[in-house]
VEXDREN-2710 file (C-alpha; in Angstrom, 1 decimal):
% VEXDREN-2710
k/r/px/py/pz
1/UNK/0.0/0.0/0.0
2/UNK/1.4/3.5/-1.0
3/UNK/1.4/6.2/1.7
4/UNK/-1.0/8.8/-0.2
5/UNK/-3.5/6.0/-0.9
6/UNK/-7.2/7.0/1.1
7/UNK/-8.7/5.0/3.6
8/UNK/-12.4/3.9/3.3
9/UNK/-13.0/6.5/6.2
10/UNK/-11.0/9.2/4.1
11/UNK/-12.9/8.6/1.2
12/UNK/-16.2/9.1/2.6
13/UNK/-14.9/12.1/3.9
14/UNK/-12.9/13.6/0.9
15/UNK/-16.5/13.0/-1.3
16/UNK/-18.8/12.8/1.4
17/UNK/-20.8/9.8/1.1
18/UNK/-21.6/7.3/3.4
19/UNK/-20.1/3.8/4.0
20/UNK/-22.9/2.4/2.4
21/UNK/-22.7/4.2/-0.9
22/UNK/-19.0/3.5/-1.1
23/UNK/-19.2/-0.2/-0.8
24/UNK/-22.1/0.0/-2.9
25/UNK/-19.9/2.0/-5.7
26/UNK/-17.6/-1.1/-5.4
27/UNK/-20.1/-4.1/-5.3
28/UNK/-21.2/-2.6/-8.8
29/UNK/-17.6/-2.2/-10.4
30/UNK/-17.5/1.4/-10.1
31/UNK/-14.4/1.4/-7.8
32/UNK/-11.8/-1.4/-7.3
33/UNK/-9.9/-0.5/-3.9
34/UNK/-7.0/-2.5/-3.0
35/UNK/-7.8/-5.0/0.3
36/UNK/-5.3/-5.0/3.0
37/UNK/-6.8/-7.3/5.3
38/UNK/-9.9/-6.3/6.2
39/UNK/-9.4/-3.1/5.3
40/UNK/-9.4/-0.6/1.6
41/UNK/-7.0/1.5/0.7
42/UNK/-8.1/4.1/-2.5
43/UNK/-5.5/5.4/-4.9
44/UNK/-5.0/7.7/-7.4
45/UNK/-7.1/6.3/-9.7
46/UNK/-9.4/4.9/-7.2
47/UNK/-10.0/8.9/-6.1
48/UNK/-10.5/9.7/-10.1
49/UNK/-13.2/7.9/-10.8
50/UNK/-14.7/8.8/-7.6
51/UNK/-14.7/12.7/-8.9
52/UNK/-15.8/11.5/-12.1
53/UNK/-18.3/9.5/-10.6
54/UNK/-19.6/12.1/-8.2
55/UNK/-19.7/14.8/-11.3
56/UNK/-21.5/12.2/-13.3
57/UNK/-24.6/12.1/-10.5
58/UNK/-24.5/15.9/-10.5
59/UNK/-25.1/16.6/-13.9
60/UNK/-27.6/13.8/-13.8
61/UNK/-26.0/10.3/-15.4
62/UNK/-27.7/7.7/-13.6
63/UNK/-24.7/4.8/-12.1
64/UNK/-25.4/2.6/-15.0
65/UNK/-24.5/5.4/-17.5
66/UNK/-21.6/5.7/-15.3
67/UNK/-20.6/2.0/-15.0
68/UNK/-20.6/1.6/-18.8
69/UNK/-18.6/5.2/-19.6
70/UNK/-15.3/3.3/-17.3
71/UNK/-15.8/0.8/-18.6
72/UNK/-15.2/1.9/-21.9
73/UNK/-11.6/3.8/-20.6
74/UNK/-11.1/0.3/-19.0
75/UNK/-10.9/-1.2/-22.4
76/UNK/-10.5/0.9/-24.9
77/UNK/-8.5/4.0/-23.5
78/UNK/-9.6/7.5/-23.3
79/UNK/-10.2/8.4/-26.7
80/UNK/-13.3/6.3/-27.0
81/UNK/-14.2/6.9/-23.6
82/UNK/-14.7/10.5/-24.7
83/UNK/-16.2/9.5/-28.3
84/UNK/-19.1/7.4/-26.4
85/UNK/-19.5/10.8/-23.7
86/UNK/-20.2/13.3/-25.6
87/UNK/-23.2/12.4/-27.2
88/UNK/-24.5/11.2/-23.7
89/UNK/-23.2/14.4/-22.3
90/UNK/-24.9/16.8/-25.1
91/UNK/-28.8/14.9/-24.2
92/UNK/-28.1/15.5/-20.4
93/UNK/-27.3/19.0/-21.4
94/UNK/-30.3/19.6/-23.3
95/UNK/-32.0/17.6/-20.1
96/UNK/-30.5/20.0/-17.3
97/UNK/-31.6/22.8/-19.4
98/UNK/-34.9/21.8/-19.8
99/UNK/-35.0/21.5/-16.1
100/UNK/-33.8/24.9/-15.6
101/UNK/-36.7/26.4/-17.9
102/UNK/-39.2/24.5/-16.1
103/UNK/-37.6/25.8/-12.8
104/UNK/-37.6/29.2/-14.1
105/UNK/-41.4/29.0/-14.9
106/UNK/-42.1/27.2/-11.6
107/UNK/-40.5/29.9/-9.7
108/UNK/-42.3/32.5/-12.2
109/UNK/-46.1/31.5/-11.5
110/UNK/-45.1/31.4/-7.8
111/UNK/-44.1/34.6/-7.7
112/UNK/-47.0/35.9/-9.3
113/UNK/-49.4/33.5/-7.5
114/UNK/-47.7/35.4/-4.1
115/UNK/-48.7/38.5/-5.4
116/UNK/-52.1/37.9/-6.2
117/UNK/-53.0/36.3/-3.2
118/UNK/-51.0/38.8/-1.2
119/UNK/-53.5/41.7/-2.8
120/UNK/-56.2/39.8/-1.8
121/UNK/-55.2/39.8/2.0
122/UNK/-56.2/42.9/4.1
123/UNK/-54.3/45.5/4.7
END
């Protein structure tokens, strides 16, 4: 085990997740810690696909979309890996912005429902 390799406890920390989602993320392949023992030890690469995985659920790729994209840089390198993202990545895109339109028009009606009601109310 190297020295800067993360502990379990240090990698719930560093990405704040819970035990349980980390050993979930490796009973699905997503990470691959080295066993010492009883106990995991996360390195470098370990740590990158944790931030790739973490940005992944934040832009909205669901852990299966995830699974399949490392997979890809498993087995075919980089280059593909980005060839099969960006495609995936432009739908999200249109997705999250989508999302933000109907947030905006959410927050829109509100406002104005506030308003009207708030007239209503007396003085």
């Amino acid at each position: 085990m190297q020295k800067d390799n993360l502990s379990f406890k240090q990698m719930c920390a560093e990405f704040d997740v819970t035990p349980r989602t980390l050993r979930y993320y490796e009973y699905i392949e997503l990470l691959q810690p080295e066993r010492v023992s009883r106990s995991r030890f996360y390195n470098a690469r370990e740590v990158a696909r944790m931030t790739l995985i973490m940005r992944g659920r934040r832009f909205g790729f669901s852990l299966e979309e995830l699974r399949q994209w490392l997979q890809i840089y498993d087995n075919e390198g980089s280059t593909a890996q980005m060839q099969a993202w960006v495609p995936i990545a432009r739908g999200k895109l249109e997705a999250l912005k989508q999302q933000q339109k109907d947030i905006s028009d959410a927050v829109t009606e509100l406002s104005d429902m506030i308003q009207s009601v708030s007239s209503e109310l007396p003085k």
